[in-house]
NULOGU-466908 format. One record per residue (C-alpha): residue in three letters; residue number from 1; x, y, z. Coordinates in Angstrom, 3 decimals, padded with zeros to 6 digits. Layout:
NULOGU-466908
R   rest    nr         px         py         pz
R    Ala   NUM          X          Y          Z
...
***
This chain:
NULOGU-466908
R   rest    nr         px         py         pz
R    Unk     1    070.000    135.161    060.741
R    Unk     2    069.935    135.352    057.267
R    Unk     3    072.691    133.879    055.011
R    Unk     4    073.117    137.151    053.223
R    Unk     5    073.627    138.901    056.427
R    Unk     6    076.602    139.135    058.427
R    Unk     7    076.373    139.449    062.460
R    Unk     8    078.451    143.151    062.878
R    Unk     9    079.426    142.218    066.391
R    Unk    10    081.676    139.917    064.419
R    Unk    11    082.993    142.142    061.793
R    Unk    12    086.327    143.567    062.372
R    Unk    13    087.663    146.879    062.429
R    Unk    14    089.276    148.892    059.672
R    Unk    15    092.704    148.721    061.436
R    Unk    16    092.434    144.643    062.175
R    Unk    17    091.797    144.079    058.664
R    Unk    18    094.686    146.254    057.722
R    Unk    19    096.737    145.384    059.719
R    Unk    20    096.213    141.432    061.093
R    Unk    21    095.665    139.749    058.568
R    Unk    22    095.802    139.599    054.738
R    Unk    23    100.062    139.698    054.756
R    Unk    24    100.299    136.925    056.972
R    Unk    25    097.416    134.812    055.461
R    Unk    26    098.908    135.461    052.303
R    Unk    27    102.331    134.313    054.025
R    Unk    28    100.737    131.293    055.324
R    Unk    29    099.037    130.047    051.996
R    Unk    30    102.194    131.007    050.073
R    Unk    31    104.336    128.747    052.321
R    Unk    32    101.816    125.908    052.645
R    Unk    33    101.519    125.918    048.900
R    Unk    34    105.542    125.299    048.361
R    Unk    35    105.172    122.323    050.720
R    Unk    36    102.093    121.090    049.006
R    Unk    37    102.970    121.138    045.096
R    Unk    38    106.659    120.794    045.634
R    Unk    39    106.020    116.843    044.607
R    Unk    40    104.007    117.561    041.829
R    Unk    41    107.232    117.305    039.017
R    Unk    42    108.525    113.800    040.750
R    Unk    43    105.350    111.397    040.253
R    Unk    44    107.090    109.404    037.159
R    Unk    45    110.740    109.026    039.144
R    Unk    46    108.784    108.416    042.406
R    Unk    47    106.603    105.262    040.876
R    Unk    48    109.681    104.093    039.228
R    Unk    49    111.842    104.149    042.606
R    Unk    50    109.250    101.957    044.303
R    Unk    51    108.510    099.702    041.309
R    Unk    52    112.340    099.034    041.346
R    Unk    53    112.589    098.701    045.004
R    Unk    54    109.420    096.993    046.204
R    Unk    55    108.932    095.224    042.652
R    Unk    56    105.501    094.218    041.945
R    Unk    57    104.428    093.270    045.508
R    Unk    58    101.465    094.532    048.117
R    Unk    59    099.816    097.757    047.405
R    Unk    60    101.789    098.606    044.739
R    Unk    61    101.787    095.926    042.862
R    Unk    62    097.677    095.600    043.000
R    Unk    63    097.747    099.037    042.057
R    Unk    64    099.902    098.355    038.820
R    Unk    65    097.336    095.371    038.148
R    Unk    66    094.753    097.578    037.998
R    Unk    67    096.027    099.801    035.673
R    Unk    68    097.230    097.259    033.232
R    Unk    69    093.857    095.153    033.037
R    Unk    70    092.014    098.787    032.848
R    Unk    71    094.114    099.191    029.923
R    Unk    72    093.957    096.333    028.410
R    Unk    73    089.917    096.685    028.776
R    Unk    74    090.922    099.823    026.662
R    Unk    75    093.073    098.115    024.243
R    Unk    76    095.872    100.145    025.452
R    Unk    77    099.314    099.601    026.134
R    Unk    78    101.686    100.317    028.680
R    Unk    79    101.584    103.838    028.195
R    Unk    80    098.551    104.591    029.341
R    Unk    81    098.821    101.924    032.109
R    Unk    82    101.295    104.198    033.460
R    Unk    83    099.107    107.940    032.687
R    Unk    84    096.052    105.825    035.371
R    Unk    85    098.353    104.802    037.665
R    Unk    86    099.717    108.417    038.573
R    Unk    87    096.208    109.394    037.856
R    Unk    88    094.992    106.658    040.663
R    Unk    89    098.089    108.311    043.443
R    Unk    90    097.249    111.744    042.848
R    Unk    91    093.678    110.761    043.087
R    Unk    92    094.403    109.271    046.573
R    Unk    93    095.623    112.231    048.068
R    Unk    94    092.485    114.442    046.279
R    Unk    95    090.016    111.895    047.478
R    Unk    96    091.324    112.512    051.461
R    Unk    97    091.302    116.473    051.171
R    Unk    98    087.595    115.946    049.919
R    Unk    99    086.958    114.194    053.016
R    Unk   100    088.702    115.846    055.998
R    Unk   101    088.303    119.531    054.579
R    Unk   102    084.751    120.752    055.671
R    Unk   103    085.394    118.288    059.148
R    Unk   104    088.333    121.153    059.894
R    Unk   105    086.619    124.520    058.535
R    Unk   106    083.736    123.303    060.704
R    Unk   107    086.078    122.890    063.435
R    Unk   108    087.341    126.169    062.765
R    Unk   109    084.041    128.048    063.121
R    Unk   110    083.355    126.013    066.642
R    Unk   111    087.046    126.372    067.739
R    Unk   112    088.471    129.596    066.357
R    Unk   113    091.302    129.762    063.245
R    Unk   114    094.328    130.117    064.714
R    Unk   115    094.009    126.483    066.617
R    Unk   116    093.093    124.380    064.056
R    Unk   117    095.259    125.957    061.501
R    Unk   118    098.143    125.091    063.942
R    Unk   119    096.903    121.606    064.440
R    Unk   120    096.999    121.329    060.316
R    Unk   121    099.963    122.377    059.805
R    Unk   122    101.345    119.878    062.508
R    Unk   123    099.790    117.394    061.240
R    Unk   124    100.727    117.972    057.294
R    Unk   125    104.941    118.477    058.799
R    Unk   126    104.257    114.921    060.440
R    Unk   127    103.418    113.639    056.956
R    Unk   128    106.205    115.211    055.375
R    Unk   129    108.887    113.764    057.629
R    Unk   130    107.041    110.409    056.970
R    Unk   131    107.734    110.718    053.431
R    Unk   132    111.152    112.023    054.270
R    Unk   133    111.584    108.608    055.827
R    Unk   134    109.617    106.361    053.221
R    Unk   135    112.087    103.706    052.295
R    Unk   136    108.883    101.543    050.834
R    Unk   137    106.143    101.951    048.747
R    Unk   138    103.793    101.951    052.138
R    Unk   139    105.211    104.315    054.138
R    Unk   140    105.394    106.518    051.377
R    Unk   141    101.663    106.012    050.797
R    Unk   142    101.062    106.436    054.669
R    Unk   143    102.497    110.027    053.742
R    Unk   144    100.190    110.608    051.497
R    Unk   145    097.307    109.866    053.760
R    Unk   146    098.429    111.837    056.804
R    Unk   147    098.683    115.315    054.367
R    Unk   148    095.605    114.533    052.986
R    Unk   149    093.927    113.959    056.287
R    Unk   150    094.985    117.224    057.142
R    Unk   151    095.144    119.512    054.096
R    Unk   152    092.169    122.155    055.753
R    Unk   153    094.357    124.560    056.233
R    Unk   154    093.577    126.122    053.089
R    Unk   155    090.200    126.214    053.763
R    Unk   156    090.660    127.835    057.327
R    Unk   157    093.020    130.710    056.130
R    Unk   158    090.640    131.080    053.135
R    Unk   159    087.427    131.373    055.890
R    Unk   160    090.561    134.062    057.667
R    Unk   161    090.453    136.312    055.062
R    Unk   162    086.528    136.513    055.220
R    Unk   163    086.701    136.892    058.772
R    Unk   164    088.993    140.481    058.234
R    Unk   165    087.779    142.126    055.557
R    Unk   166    084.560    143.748    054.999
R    Unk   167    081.261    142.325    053.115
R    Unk   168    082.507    144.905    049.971
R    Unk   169    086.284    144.421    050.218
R    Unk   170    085.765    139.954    050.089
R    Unk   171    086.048    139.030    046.314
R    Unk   172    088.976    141.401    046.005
R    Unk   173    090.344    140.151    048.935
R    Unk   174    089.803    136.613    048.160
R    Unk   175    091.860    137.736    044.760
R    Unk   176    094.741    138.226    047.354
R    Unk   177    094.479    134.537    048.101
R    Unk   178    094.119    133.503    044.513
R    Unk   179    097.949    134.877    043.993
R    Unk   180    099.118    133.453    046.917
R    Unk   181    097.923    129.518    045.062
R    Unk   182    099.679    130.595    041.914
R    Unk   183    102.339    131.870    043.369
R    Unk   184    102.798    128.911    045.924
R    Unk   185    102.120    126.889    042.627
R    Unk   186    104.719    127.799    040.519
R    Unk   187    107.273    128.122    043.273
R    Unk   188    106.864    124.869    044.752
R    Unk   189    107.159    123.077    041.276
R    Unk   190    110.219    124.712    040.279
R    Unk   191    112.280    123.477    043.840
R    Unk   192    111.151    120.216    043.604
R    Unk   193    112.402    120.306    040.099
R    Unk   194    115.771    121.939    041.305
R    Unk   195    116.419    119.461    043.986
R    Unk   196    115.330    116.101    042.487
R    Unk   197    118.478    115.486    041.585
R    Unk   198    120.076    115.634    044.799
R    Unk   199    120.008    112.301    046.447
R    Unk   200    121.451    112.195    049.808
R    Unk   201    122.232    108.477    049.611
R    Unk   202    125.023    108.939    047.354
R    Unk   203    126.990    110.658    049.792
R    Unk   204    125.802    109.363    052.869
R    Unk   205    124.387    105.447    052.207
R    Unk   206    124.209    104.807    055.732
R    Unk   207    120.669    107.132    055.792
R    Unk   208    118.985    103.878    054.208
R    Unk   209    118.521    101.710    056.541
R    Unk   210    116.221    104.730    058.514
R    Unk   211    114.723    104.760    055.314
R    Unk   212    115.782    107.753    053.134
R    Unk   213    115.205    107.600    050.096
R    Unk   214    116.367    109.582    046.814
R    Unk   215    113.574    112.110    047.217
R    Unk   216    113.879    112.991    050.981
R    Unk   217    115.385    116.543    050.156
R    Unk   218    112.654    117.336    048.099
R    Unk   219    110.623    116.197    051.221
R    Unk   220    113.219    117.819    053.787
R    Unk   221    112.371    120.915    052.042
R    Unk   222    108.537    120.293    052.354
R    Unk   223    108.940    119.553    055.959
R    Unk   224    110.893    122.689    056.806
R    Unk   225    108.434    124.927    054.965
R    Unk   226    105.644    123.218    057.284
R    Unk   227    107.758    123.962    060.351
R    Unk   228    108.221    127.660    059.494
R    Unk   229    104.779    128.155    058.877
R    Unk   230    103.989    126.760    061.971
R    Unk   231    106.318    129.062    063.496
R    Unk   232    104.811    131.636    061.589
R    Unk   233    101.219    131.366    062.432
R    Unk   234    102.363    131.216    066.580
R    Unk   235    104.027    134.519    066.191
R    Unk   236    102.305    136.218    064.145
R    Unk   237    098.703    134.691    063.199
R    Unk   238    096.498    136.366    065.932
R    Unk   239    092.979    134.918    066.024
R    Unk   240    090.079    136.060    063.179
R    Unk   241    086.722    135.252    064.462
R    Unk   242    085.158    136.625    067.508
R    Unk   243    083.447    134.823    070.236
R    Unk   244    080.205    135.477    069.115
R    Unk   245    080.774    133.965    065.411
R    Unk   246    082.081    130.974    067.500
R    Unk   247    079.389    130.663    069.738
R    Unk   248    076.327    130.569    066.804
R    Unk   249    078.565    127.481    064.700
R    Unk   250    077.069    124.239    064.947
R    Unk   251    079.456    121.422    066.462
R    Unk   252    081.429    119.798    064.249
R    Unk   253    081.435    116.214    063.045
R    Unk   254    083.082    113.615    060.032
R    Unk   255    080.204    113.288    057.918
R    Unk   256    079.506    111.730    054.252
R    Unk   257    080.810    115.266    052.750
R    Unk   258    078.074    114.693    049.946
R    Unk   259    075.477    114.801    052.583
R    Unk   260    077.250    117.877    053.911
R    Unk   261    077.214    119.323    049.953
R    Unk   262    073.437    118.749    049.357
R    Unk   263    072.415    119.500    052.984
R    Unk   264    073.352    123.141    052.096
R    Unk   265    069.669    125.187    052.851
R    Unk   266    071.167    128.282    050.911
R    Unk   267    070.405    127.931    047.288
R    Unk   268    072.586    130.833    046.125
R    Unk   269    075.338    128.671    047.823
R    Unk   270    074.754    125.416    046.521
R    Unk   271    074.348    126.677    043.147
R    Unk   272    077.766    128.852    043.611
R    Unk   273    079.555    125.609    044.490
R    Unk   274    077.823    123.819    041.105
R    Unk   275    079.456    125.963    039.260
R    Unk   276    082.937    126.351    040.982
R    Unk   277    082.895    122.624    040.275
R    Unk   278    081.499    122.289    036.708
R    Unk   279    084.786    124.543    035.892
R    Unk   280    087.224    123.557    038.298
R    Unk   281    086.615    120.074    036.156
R    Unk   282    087.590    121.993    033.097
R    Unk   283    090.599    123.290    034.748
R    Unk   284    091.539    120.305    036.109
R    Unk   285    091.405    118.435    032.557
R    Unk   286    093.575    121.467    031.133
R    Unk   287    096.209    120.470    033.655
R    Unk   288    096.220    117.122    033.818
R    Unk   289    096.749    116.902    029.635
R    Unk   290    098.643    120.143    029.250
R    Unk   291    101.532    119.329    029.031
R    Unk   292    100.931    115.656    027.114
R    Unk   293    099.701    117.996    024.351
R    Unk   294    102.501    119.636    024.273
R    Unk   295    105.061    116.992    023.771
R    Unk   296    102.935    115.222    021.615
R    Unk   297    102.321    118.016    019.239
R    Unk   298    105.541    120.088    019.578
R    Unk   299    107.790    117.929    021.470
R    Unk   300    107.872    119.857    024.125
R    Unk   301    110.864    118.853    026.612
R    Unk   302    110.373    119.370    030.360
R    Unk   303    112.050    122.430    030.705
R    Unk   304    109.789    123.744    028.008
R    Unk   305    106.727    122.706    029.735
R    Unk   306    108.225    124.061    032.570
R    Unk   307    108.397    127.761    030.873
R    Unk   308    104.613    127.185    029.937
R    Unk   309    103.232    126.517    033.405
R    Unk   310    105.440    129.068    034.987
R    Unk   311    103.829    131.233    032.357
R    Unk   312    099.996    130.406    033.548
R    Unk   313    101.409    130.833    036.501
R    Unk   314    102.222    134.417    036.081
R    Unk   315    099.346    135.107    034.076
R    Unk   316    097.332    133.901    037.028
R    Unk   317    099.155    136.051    039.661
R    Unk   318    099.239    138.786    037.974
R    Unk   319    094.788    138.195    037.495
R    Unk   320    094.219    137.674    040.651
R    Unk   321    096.990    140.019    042.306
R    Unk   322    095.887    143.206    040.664
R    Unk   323    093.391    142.942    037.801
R    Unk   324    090.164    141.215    039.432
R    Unk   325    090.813    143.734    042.415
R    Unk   326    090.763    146.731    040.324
R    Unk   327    087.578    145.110    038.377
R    Unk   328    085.875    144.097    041.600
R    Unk   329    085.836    147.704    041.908
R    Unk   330    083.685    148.606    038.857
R    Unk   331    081.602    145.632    038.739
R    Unk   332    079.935    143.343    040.815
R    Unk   333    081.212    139.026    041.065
R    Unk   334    078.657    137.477    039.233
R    Unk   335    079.921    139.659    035.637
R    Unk   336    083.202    138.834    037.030
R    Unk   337    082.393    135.184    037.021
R    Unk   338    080.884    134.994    033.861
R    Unk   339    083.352    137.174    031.751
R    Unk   340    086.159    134.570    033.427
R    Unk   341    083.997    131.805    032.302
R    Unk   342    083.877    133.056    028.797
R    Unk   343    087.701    133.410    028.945
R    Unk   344    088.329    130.680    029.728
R    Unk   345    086.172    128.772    027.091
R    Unk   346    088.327    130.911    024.619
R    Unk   347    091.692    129.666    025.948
R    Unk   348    090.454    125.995    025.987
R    Unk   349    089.310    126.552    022.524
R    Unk   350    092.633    127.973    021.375
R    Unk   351    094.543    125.414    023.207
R    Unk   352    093.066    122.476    022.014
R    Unk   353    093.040    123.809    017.939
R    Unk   354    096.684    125.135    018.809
R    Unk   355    098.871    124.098    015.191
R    Unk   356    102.359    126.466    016.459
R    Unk   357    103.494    126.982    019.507
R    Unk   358    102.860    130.168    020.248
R    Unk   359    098.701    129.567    019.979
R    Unk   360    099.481    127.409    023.109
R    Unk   361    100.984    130.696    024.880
R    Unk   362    098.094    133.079    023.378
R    Unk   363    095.514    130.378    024.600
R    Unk   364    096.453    130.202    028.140
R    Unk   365    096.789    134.054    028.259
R    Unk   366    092.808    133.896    027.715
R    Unk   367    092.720    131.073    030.350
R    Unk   368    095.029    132.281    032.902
R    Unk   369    093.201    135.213    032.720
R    Unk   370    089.599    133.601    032.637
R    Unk   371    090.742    131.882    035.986
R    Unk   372    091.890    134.081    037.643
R    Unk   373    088.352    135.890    037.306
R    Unk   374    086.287    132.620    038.391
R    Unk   375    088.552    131.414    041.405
R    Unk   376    088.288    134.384    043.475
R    Unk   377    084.669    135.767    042.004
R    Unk   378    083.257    132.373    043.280
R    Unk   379    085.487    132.194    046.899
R    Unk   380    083.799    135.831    047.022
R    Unk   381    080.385    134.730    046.208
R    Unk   382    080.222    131.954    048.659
R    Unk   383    081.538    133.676    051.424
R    Unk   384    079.053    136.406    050.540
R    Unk   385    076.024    134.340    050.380
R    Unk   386    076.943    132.798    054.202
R    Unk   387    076.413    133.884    057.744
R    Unk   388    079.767    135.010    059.773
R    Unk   389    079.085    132.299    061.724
R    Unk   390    079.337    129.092    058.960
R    Unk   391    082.567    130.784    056.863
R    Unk   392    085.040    127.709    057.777
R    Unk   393    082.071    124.925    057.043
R    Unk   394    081.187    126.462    053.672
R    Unk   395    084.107    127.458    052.179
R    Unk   396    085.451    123.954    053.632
R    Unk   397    082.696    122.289    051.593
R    Unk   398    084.150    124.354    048.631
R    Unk   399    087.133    122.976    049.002
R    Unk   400    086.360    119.643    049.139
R    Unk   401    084.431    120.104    046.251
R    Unk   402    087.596    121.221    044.203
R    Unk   403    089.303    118.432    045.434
R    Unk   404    086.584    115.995    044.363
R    Unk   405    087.418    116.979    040.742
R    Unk   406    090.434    116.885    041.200
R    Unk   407    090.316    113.012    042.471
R    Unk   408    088.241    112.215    039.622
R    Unk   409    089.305    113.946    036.408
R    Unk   410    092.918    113.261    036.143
R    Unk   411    091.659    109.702    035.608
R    Unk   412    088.928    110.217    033.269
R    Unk   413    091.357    113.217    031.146
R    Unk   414    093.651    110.867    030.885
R    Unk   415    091.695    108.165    029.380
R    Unk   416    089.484    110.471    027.268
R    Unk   417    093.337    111.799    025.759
R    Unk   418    094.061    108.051    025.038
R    Unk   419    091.233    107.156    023.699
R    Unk   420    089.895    109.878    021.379
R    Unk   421    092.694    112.534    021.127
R    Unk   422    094.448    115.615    023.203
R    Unk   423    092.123    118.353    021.938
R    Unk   424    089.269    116.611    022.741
R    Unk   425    089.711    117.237    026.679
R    Unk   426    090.604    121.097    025.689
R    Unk   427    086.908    120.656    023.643
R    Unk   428    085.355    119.409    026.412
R    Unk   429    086.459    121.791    028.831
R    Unk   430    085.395    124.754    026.720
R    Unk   431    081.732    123.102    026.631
R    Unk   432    081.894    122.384    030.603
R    Unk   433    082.653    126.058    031.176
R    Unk   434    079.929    127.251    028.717
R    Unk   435    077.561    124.642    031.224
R    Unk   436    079.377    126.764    034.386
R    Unk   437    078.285    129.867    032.586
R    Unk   438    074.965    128.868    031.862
R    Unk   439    074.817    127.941    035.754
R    Unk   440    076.295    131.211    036.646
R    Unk   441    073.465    133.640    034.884
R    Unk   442    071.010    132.488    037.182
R    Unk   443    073.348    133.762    040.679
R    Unk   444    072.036    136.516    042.816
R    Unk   445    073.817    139.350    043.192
R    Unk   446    075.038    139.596    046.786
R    Unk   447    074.162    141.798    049.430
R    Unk   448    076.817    143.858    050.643
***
């Protein structure tokens, strides 16, 4: 079969696409999501719990090593000891996902959707009620490795919404998907925000010696929100791909998941994925240094970074929600990619020559936007480019391909922010997604 076709015994019907699926994907990423990035505002408060209570000692005192002689190499101080060190954690976590997610969208094809996504989402409560219970630096990074291991959920309900929808319908349904991250995104921030504070030891002291910890509601919360999704996808979450998809996958296997990227036979695919991750780089950079610039240039205070990313946020949903789908109608993906790509080079420009405030709001109005084109324009193009029967593997590989930059650039945006300056990393996205647009001029357009 060719990758451009699709096998129509496997295509569903009108009425199953209606409606099965897309509200209680949507549902499932949305909820998945609040779990996922509810940590995200607690990585300085969580490294200083465990420096204070496990000191300098074992894993995390090596780690702390490591960040001090890299910057000392750097002539740096303290400071940006501390920027590598969360950079190194959230690196950890990235590094996992990159991993384990095209092993479980392979399994997927093989196995069917609704299994493994059950399994997943098992597995990522079980790492939640391990943090819950991380009274030391090592169960806490035990945590960390059990969600990682299995965050390919996302890539299964992502290879869901390919397997309901229609060859013409994907990009603008992938857009559907695209809210549900931002949404997910900005939600799960603002609770773990909300409930930092709230440290059950206080009122109950006797929790510590099973090893709660000041951030265990934050990780209660994460833990519920796994076990009603689970809940969510028994009831409701009837299976996506049909017998015959199933029976043309090839059995899955943990492989090097750079042999599994460069393996890829389909061109138009490979080169899709270059590009996804020339700019998800970009984006990445953006995030990690966002809000450093700022502080640094405004003295921003948390709550006012919080009002910017909640505004990205919105911008984003409000992209991929309604205006890619009502583009996606007009035009076909690859325009849509590139005009996000040029977008986006815009905002990053803005951004990073921002002098008031407000530039900083007009700049990620151009990239909120610009993303919200790319994400699901290049979701759409993959899935597009594949056989019915590969949708979990390559959109897996995907995946892991977005978490590979995001394992890798925190680190290097932070040091290039220390070293040279804040706009520089806004420069240097701009010029990666001018590469990613260069890349993108050379796609196919798919066959619908």
């Amino acid at each position: 079969m060719s990758p451009l076709t699709t096998n129509p015994s496997s295509a569903p019907s009108p009425a199953k696409a209606k409606t099965l699926s897309l509200g209680v994907i949507f549902l499932t990423l949305y909820i998945d999501l609040i779990g996922f990035s509810i940590i995200f505002p607690l990585g300085p408060d969580l490294i200083a719990h465990y420096l204070n209570t496990d000191g300098q000692s074992g894993a995390l005192g090596w780690l702390l090593t490591q960040s001090n002689a890299l910057a000392h190499v750097f002539g740096r101080d303290n400071a940006f000891a501390a920027v590598l060190f969360g950079g190194i954690l959230s690196s950890f976590f990235s590094i996992l996902q990159f991993i384990f997610a095209p092993f479980w969208g392979a399994i997927s094809d093989k196995r069917g959707r609704r299994g493994v996504l059950l399994m997943t989402v098992a597995g990522t409560a079980l790492g939640y009620l391990v943090w819950v219970l991380s009274g030391s630096f090592w169960m806490f990074l035990l945590s960390r490795m059990v969600t990682g291991a299995f965050s390919g959920n996302l890539s299964v309900a992502t290879a869901a919404v390919a397997d309901v929808t229609t060859r013409a319908d994907r990009a603008k349904a992938m857009g559907i998907v695209g809210a549900a991250f931002g949404l997910g995104l900005v939600t799960g921030p603002t609770l773990g925000a909300l409930t930092a504070h709230f440290n059950l030891l206080t009122a109950f002291p006797a929790l510590g010696r099973f090893g709660f910890n000041p951030f265990s509601v934050p990780a209660l919360i994460a833990f519920a929100m796994c076990l009603i999704n689970l809940g969510w996808i028994y009831l409701r979450f009837s299976e996506t791909l049909s017998p015959a998809a199933r029976a043309e996958a090839r059995e899955p296997r943990i492989r090097n998941p750079l042999s599994a990227i460069f393996g890829l036979s389909n061109l138009a695919v490979r080169r899709a994925n270059l590009v996804a991750f020339v700019y998800s780089t970009a984006f990445v950079a953006m995030e990690t240094s966002l809000t450093f610039l700022a502080a640094e240039r405004f003295g921003y205070t948390a709550r006012q970074n919080g009002y910017l990313l909640g505004f990205l946020g919105l911008c984003s949903i409000i992209t991929q929600g309604y205006i890619v789908r009502k583009l996606l109608a007009r035009v076909d993906e690859v325009r849509v990619l590139n005009s996000g790509l040029i977008l986006s080079a815009i905002g990053l420009v803005v951004i990073g020559l921002a002098i008031q405030p407000w530039m900083l709001y007009v700049g990620l109005a151009f990239l909120a936007t610009g993303s919200g084109l790319v994400n699901p324009a290049t979701t759409g193009l993959i899935s597009l480019y594949s056989g019915a029967q590969e949708q979990g593997r390559v959109l897996g590989i995907f995946r892991s391909l977005g978490s590979l930059s995001r394992a890798i650039t925190p680190i290097l945006a932070g040091a290039g922010a220390f070293l040279f300056s804040m706009g520089s990393v806004f420069f240097v996205g701009a010029a990666l997604s001018v590469i990613a647009f260069g890349l993108s001029t050379t796609l196919p357009k798919p066959q619908k």
